[in-house]
BANUFI-955251 format. One line per 4 residues: for each residue x, y, z of C-alpha. Coordinates in Angstrom, 2 decimals, padded with zeros to 5 digits. Example, Ala and Ser with C-alpha at 12.3 -4.5 7.8 and 13.67 -1.06 7.14 Angstrom:
2
012.30,-004.50,007.80 ~ 013.67,-001.06,007.14
This chain:
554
039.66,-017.52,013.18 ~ 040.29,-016.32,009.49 ~ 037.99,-016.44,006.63 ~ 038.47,-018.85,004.02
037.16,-019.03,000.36 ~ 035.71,-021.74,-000.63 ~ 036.43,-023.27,-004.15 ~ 032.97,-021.75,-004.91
033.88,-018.54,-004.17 ~ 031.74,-018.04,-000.88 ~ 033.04,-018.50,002.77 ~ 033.87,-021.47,004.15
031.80,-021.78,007.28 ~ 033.55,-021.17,010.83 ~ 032.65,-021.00,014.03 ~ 031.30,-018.29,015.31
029.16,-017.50,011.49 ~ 026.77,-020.22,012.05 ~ 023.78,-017.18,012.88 ~ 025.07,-014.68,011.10
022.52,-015.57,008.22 ~ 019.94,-014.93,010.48 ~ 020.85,-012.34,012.13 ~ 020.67,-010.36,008.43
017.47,-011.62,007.75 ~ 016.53,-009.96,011.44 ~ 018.37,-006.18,010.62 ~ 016.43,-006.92,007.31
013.31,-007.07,008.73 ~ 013.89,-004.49,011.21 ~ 015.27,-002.16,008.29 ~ 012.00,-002.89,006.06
009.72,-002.01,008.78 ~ 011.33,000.78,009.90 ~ 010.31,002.50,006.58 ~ 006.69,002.46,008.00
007.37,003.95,011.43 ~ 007.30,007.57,012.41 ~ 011.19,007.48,012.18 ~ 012.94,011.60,011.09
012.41,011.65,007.48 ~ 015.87,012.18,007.47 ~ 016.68,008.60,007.93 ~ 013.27,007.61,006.46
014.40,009.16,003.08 ~ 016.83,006.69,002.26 ~ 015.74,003.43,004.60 ~ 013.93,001.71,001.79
016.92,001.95,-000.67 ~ 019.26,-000.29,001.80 ~ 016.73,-002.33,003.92 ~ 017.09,-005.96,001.83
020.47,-005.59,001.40 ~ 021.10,-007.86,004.04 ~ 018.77,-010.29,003.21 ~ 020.38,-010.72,-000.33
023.72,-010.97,001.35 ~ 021.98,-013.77,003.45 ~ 020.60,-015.63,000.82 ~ 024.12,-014.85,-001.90
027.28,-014.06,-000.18 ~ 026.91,-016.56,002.90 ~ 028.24,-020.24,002.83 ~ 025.55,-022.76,001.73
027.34,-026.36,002.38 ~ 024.26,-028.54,003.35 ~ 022.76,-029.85,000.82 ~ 019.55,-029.01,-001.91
016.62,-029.79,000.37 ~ 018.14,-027.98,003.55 ~ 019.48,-025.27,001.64 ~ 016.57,-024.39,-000.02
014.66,-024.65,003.36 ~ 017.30,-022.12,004.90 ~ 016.49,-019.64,001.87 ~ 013.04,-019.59,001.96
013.20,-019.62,006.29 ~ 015.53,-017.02,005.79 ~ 012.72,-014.56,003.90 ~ 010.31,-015.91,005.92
012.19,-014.68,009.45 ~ 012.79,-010.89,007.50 ~ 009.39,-010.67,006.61 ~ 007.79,-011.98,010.22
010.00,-009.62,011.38 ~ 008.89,-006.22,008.81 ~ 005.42,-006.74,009.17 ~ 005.44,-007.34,013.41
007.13,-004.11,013.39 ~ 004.99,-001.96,010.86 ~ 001.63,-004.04,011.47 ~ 001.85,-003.17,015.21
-001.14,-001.55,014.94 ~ -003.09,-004.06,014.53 ~ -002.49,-004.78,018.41 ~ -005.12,-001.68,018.97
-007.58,-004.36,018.02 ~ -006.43,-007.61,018.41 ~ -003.04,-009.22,019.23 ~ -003.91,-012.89,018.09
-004.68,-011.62,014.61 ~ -001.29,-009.54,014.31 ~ 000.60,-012.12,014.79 ~ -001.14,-014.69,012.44
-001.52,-012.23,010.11 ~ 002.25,-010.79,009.96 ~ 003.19,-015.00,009.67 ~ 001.07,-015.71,006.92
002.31,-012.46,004.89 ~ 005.62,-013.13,005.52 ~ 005.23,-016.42,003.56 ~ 005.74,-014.14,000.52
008.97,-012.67,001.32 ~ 010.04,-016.79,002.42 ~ 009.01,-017.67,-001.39 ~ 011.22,-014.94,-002.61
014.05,-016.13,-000.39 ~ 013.85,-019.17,-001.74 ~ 014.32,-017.74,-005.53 ~ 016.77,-015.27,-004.78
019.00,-018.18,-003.33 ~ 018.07,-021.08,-005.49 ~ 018.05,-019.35,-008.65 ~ 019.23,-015.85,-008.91
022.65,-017.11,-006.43 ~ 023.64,-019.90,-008.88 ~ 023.20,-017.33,-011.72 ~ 025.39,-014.85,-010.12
028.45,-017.44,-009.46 ~ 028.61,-017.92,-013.19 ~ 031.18,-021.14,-014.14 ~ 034.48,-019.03,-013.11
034.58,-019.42,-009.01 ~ 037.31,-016.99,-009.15 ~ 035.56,-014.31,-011.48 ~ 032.17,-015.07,-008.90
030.66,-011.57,-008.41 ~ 032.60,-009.49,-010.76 ~ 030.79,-009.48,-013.89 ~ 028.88,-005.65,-014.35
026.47,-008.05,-017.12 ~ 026.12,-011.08,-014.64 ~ 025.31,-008.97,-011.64 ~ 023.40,-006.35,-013.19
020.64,-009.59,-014.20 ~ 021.42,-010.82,-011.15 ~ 019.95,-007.53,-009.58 ~ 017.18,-007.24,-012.15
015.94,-010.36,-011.69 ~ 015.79,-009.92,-007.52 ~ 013.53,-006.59,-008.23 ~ 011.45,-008.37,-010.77
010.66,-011.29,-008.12 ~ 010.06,-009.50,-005.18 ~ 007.54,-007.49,-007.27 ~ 005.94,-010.10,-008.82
005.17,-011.75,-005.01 ~ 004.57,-008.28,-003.92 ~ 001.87,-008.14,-006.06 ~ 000.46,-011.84,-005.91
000.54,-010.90,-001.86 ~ -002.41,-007.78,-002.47 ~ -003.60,-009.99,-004.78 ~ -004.52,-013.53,-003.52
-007.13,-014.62,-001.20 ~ -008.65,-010.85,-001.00 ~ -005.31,-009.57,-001.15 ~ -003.57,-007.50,001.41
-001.17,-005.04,-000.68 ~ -000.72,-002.92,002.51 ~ 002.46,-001.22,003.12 ~ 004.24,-002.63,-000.35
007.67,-001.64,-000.22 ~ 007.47,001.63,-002.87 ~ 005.01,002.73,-000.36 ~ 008.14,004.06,001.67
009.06,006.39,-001.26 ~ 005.61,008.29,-001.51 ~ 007.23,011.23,000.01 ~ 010.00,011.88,-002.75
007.46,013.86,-005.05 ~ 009.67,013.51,-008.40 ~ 010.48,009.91,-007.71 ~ 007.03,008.80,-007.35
005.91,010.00,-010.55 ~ 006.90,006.95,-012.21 ~ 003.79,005.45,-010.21 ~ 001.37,007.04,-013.04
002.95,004.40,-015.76 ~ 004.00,001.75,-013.95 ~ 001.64,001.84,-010.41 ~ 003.51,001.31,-006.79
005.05,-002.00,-008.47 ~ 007.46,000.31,-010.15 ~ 008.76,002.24,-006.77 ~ 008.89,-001.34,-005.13
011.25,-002.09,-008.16 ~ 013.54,000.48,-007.71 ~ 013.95,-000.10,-003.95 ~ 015.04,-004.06,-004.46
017.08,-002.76,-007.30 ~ 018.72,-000.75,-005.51 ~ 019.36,-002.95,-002.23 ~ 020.43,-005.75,-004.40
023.06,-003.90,-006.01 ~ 024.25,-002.42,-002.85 ~ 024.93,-005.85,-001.55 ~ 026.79,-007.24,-004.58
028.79,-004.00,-004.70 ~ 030.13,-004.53,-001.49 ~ 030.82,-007.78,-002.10 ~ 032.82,-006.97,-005.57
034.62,-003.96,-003.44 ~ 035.70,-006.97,-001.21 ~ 037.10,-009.09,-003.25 ~ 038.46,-006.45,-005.79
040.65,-005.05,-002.85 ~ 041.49,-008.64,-001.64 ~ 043.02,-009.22,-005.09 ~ 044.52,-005.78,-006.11
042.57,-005.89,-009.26 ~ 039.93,-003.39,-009.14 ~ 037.42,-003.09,-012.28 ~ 034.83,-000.47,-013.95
031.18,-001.05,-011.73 ~ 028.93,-000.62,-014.69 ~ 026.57,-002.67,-013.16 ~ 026.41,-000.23,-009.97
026.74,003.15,-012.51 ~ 023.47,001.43,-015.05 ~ 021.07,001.00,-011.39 ~ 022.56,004.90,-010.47
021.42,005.74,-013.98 ~ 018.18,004.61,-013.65 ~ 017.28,006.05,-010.78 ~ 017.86,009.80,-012.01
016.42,009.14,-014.93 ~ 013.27,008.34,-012.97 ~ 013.49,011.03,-010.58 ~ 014.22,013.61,-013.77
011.00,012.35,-015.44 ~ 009.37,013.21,-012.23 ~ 010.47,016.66,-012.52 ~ 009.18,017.32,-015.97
005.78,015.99,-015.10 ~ 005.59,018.22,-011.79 ~ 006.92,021.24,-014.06 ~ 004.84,020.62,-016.62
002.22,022.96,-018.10 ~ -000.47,022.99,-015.76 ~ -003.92,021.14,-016.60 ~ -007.69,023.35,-017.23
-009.82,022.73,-013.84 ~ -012.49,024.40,-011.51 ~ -012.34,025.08,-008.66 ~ -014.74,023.45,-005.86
-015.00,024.22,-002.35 ~ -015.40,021.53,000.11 ~ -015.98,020.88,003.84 ~ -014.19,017.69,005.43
-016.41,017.30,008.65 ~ -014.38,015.21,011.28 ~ -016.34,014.29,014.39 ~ -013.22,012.77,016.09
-015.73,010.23,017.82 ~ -015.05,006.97,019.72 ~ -015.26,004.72,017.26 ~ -017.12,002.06,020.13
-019.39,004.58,020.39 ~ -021.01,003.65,017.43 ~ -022.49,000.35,018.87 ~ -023.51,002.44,021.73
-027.66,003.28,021.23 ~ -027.74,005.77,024.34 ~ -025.17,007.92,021.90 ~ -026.79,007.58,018.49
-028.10,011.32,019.10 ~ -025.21,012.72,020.21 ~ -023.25,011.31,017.20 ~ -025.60,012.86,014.82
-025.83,016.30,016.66 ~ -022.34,016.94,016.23 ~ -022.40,016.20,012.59 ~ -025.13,018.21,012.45
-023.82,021.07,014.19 ~ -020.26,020.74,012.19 ~ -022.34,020.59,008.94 ~ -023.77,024.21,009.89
-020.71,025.58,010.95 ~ -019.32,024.20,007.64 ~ -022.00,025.84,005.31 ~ -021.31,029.44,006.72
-018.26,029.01,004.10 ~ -020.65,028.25,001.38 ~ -019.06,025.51,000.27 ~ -020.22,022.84,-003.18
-019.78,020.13,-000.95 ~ -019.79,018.89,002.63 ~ -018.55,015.11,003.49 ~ -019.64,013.17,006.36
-016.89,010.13,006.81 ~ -017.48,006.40,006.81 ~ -020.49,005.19,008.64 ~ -020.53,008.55,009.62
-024.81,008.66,010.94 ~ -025.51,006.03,013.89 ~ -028.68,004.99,011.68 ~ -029.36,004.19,008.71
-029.28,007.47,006.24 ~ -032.31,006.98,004.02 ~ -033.80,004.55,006.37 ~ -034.08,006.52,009.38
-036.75,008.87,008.96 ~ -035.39,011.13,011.94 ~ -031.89,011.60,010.57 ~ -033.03,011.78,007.19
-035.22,014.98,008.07 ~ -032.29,016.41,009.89 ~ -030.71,016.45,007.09 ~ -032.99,016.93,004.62
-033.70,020.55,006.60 ~ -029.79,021.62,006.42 ~ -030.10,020.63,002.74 ~ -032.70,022.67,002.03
-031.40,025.85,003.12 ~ -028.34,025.49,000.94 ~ -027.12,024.90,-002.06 ~ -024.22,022.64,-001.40
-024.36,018.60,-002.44 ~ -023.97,016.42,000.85 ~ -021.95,013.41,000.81 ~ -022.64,011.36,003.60
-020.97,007.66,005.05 ~ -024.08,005.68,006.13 ~ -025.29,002.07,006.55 ~ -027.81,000.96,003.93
-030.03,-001.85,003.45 ~ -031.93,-002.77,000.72 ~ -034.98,-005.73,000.41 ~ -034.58,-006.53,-003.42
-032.16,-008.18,-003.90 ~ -031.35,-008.59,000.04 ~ -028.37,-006.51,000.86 ~ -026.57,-004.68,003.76
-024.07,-002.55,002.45 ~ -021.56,-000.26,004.27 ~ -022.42,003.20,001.29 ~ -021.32,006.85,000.22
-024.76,008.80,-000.13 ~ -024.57,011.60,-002.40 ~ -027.62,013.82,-001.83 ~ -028.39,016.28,-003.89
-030.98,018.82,-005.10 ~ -031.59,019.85,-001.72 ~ -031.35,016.60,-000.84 ~ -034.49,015.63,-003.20
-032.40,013.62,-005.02 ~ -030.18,011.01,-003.75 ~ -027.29,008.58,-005.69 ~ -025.27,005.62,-003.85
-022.13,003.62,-004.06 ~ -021.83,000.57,-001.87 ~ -018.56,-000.77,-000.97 ~ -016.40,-003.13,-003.47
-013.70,-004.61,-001.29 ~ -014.65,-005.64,002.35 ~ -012.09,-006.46,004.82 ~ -012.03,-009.84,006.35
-013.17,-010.28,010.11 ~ -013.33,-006.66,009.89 ~ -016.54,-006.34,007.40 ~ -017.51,-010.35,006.89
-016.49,-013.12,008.15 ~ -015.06,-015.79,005.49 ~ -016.75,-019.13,005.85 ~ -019.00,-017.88,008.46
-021.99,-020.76,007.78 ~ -019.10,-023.24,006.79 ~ -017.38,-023.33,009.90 ~ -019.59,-021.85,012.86
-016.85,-022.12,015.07 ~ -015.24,-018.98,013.28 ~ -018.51,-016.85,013.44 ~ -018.23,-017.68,016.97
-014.79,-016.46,017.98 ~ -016.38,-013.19,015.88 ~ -019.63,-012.89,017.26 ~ -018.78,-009.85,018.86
-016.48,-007.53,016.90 ~ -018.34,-009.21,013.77 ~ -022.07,-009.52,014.67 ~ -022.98,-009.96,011.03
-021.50,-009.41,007.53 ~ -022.13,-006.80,004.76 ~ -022.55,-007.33,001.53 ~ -019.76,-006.24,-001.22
-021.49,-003.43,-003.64 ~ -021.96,-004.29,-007.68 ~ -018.70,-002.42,-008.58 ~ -016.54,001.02,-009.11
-019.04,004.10,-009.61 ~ -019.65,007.59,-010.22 ~ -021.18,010.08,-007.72 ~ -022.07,013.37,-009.99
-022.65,016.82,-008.27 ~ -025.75,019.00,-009.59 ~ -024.68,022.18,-008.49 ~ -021.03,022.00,-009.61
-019.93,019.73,-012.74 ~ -017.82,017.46,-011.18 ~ -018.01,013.75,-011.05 ~ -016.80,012.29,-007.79
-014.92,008.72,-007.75 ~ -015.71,007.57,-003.80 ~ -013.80,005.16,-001.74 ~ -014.83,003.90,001.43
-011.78,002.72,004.01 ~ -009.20,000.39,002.94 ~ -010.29,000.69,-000.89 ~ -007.70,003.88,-001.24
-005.10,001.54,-000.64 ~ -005.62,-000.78,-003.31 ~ -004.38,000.61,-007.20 ~ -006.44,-001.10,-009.08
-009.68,-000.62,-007.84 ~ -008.77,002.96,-007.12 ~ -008.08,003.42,-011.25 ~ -010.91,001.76,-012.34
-013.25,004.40,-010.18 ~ -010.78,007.19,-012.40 ~ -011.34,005.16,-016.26 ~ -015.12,005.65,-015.60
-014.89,009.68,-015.71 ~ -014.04,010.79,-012.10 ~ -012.80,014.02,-011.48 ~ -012.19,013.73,-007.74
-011.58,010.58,-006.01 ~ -013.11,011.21,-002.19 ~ -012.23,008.72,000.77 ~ -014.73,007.95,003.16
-013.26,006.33,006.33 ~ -012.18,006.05,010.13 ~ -009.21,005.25,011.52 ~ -010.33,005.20,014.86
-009.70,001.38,014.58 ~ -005.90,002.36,014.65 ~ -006.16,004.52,018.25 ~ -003.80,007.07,018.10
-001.02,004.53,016.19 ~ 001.14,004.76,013.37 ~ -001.52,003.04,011.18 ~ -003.52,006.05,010.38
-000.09,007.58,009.37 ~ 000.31,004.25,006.97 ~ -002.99,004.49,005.68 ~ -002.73,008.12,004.23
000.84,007.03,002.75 ~ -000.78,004.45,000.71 ~ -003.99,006.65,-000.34 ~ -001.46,009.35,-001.77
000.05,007.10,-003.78 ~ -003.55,006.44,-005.90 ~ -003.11,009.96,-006.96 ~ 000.00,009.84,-008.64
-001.08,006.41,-010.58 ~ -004.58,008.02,-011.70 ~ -003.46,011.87,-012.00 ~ -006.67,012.60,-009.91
-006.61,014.97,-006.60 ~ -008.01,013.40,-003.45 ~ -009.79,014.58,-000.60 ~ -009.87,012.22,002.09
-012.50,012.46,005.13 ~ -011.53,010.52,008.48 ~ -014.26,010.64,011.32 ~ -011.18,010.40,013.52
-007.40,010.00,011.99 ~ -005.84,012.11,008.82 ~ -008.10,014.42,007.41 ~ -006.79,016.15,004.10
-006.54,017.37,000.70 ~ -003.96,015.27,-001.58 ~ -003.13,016.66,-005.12 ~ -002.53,014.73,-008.07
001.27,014.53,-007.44 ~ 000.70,013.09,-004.15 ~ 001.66,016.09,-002.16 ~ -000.66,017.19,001.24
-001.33,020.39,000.24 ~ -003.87,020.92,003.46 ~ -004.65,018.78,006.51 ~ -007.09,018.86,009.75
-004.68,019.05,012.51 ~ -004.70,020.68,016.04 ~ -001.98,022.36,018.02 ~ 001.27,020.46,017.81
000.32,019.07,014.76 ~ -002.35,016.59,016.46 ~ -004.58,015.22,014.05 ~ -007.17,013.53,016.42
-009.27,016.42,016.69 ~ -012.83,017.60,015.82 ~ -012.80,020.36,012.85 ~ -014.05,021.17,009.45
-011.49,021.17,006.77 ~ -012.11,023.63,004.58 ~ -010.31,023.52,001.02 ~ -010.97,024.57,-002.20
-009.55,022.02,-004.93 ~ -008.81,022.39,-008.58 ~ -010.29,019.54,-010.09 ~ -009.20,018.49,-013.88
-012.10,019.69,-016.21 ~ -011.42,017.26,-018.16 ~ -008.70,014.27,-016.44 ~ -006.03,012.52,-018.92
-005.99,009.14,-018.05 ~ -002.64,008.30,-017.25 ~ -000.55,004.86,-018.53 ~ -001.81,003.26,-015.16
-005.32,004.06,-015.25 ~ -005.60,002.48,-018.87 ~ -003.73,-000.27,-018.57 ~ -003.25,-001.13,-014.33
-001.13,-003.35,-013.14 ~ 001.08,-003.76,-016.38 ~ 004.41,-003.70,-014.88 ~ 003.62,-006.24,-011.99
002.50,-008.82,-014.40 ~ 005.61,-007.82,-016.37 ~ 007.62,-008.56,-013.77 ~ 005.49,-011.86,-012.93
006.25,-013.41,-016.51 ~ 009.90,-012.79,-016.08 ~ 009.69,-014.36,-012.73 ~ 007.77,-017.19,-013.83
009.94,-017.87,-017.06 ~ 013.20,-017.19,-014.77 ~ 012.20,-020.44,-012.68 ~ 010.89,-022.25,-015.67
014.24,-022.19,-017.36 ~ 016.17,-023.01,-014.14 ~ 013.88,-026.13,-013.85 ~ 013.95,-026.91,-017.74
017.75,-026.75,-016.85 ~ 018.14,-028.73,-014.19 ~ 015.80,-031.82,-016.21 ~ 018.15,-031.48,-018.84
021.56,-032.36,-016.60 ~ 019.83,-035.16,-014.42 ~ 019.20,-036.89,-017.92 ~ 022.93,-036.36,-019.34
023.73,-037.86,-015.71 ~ 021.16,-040.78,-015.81
C-alpha cells in the first residue's frame, strides 16, 4: 500500500490512514499537556516548541476529500479532540475536588482549540497550497504567512478563552516557557500572548519543514528554507533581548524583610468550628516565631483566621497584642463583611500602626462554583447541586488597590488566589504605584497535585510583564519569593524538597524605589488584540473571497 499524491498535492487516502488524523490530534494533546506535568525539565525545556506540530500536520498535510461541511467539521473536531485531550491531562487536578466538573470543564475549553482547528484548516491550509499543486509547500514567503498566521490565531483564541464568560486563561501555552529566564523577557512588552506566539510559531514551522524536506527529497530538488532560518531568527533575537534586560544595570530599591507564615492546614478544616482555635493558635504562634527576625512585614495567607479579622473581637485582640509589641505591618487573609452597602468579601487586611490602623482590599475576580455560584436565584437547581461546597457567594471587591506600609515606604499591590494568574488584572494593581505585588492564597484545594506546581508557573510570569518582585504566601502549597525576572530566588520547602510543610519564610526583598512601568503594564494586552485583528481580518478576507467567486459562478 503506497502513497499517492493527489493532484492537490496532499495524499490520496488509503486504507489503513483513515485515523491517522486523529491519532495526531491525540499525541497533540498529550504533547501540550505534558508541558504542565512534573515531567525532567530536560524534556520539559523543549515540549512546548513541538507539541502542535501534529495537529497542524492533521489539519494541512492530511487528505481532505469529503466535502466543505464535513471537512470543516473534521477540522474543528480535530482541535477539539487535542484540546479535550491537553486540558484532561494538565487539569487533572481538578479531580482533588470534583471529577464531574473536570471533565465539563476540560470539554468546554477545548472548544477553543476546535475553533482554531477549524481556521488553521479552512483558511490558513488553502493559503498554504497556493495555485501551483506541484510547488504546494515550498514557498519560504507562502509558508512563512502560513506559520504567522497559525501563531496569530491560536493567540487570539488563547486570549478570547481567559477572556470570555469570566475567562479561564489558565495554563496558556507560553506558560510552559516561564522557566527559560531570557526567553520570557519578551513577556514585559508583549504579556504571555507573546511566549504563546513563539511556541505555535515554532510548531507550525516544524510541521511544514518536514513536509518541504519530504517532498524536496522525493523530487531531488532541494531549496534555501528561509522560511525555517526567519522563525530560527526570531527566536534568538528574543532570547538575546532577554539577556540584555537580565544584564542590565541594576534598578535603586530597599530592602524589606518579610515573614511568609504557612500553616500547612487542612483546608476542610476551615468549615470545622471545633478547630477555629487551633487554626488561629498556630498562626499566632508562627507570627511570634516570625517577629524574633524583626521583620517589616509578616503575611498571613488567604482566609488565613477561621473568623472574621476585624469582626471577631477575640482574634482581633490576639492580634492586636502581637502588633503592639512590634513594629512590623501585618498583612493578614481574612473574611470580611460589611452592612453598607451589603457585602461579603473574601480581603487582604493590612494592619498597621500597631495595628491601630487598618486598610483593605477585597477580591476582584471570583472563581465560579468555587467563590459564587453563577445564576444561583435564576436557576435554583444549580445552587442546589452547590449547596454544600458553595453555601453562599461573596461579593467581587470595587477594583485593583494599594496596600501602603507605615513603617517601611513601600506600597504593596495584593492578590488573593487565582488573581496572580490573570495579566491584566495583575498590571493594573502595578500602573497604580505598587512596589511589591503579594499573593494571598491556598492551594490546599489542589492536595498534594501538580496544580499548586501550575499555579506558581503562571504567578511568575506577572513579574516579568509588570517588572515587579513577588512574594507569594500559600497556607498550604508553594510558598516563595519571585523576582522581577521571574526567577525563585527562595522557597518554603521541607526535606526532599517537600513543600507541604508548616514554616516561616523568611526573605528580605529589594523592592524598586521607584518601579518603571514596563510596555505591558501601560498598555496590557496589546499584542493579543494584535493578533485578534489579524485573525479577524484573515477570515474576513477569506469570506469576502469566497462571495466574490460564488457570484462570478452564479
Amino acid at each position: 500500500m503506497r502513497e499517492v499524491s493527489s493532484e492537490d498535492g496532499t495524499y490520496k487516502p488509503f486504507r489503513g490512514v483513515a485515523l491517522l488524523p486523529w491519532a495526531l490530534a491525540l499525541l497533540s494533546g498529550a504533547l501540550t499537556g505534558a508541558c504542565f506535568t512534573s515531567l525532567p525539565e530536560r524534556i520539559l525545556s523543549w515540549l512546548p516548541w513541538i507539541s502542535l506540530a501534529p495537529l497542524c500536520w492533521a489539519v494541512w498535510m492530511l487528505p481532505l476529500s469529503e466535502g466543505m461541511g464535513l471537512r470543516a467539521r473534521r477540522c474543528f473536531l480535530l482541535g477539539w479532540v487535542a484540546g479535550m485531550t491537553g486540558f484532561l491531562i494538565s487539569l487533572f487536578w481538578i479531580t482533588t475536588v470534583t471529577v464531574a466538573g473536570w471533565i465539563a470543564l476540560c470539554a468546554i475549553l477545548a472548544v477553543y482549540h476546535g475553533l482554531w482547528g477549524l481556521f488553521a484548516g479552512m483558511i490558513l491550509r488553502p493559503l498554504g497550497m497556493g495555485q501551483d499543486p506541484a510547488r504546494t509547500w515550498l514557498g519560504s514567503i507562502r509558508n512563512l504567512l502560513v506559520a504567522l498566521l497559525a501563531a496569530a490565531s491560536w493567540t487570539a483564541f488563547e486570549w478570547l478563552r481567559g477572556t470570555l464568560f469570566s475567562g479561564f486563561g489558565w495554563n496558556s501555552l507560553g506558560v510552559a516557557l516561564g522557566g527559560n529566564i531570557p526567553l520570557s523577557q519578551i513577556a514585559s512588552v508583549t504579556g504571555t500572548s507573546g511566549l504563546t506566539f513563539l511556541c505555535v510559531l515554532s510548531s507550525a514551522i516544524a510541521a511544514i519543514t518536514i513536509e518541504r524536506l519530504r517532498r524536496e527529497i522525493r523530487t531531488g530538488r532541494p531549496r534555501p528554507h528561509f522560511d525555517f532560518f526567519a522563525v530560527v531568527f526570531l527566536i534568538v533575537l528574543v532570547f538575546s533581548h532577554g539577556v540584555r534586560v537580565i544584564t542590565a544595570a541594576r534598578i535603586p530599591s530597599l530592602p524589606l524583610r518579610v515573614s511568609g507564615l504557612q500553616g500547612n492546614i487542612p483546608v476542610y478544616d476551615y468549615w470545622d468550628k471545633n478547630k477555629e482555635d487551633s487554626i488561629l493558635t498556630r498562626y499566632l504562634r508562627l507570627s511570634r516565631e516570625a517577629l524574633k527576625g524583626d521583620p517589616d512585614l509578616i503575611v498571613w495567607p488567604e482566609a488565613a483566621t477561621p473568623r472574621p479579622l476585624l469582626l471577631d473581637e477575640i482574634t482581633f485582640a490576639q492580634v492586636k497584642q502581637l502588633a503592639e509589641k512590634s513594629r512590623a505591618d501585618f498583612l493578614i487573609g481574612s473574611v470580611h463583611y460589611e452592612a453598607n452597602p451589603r457585602g461579603d468579601y473574601n480581603s487582604a487586611i493590612l494592619l498597621t500602626e500597631h495595628a491601630t490602623s487598618s486598610q483593605i482590599y477585597s477580591k476582584v475576580h471570583l472563581v465560579p462554583f468555587g467563590e459564587f455560584v453563577p445564576f444561583r436565584k435564576s436557576f435554583p437547581l444549580i445552587a442546589w447541586i452547590e449547596r454544600k461546597e458553595v453555601p453562599y457567594d461573596f461579593d467581587p471587591g470595587k477594583g485593583p488597590a494599594l496596600l501602603e506600609m507605615v513603617n517601611r515606604p513601600v506600597k504593596l499591590g495584593p492578590l488573593i488566589c487565582f488573581e496572580d494568574t490573570l495579566g491584566d488584572q495583575t498590571r493594573r494593581t502595578a500602573a497604580l504605584g505598587a512596589q511589591l505585588l503579594v499573593t494571598l492564597t491556598n492551594d490546599g484545594w489542589f492536595e498534594h497535585s501538580v496544580g499548586t506546581r501550575q499555579h506558581l508557573a503562571n504567578a511568575r510570569l506577572r513579574t516579568v510583564e509588570t517588572g515587579l518582585p513577588l512574594l507569594r504566601v500559600a497556607d498550604t502549597g508553594i510558598t516563595c519569593m519571585v523576582d522581577r525576572f521571574g526567577r525563585i530566588i527562595q522557597e518554603l520547602h521541607g526535606p526532599g524538597g517537600d513543600p507541604f510543610i508548616e514554616g516561616i519564610l523568611k526573605a528580605e526583598i529589594d523592592v524598586p524605589k521607584n518601579p518603571v512601568p514596563t510596555f505591558y503594564t501601560l498598555h496590557g494586552d496589546l499584542f493579543a488584540h494584535g493578533c485578534l485583528a489579524v485573525t479577524a481580518t484573515a477570515l474576513a478576507a477569506t469570506l469576502l473571497s469566497s462571495l466574490r467567486r460564488r457570484r462570478q459562478v452564479a
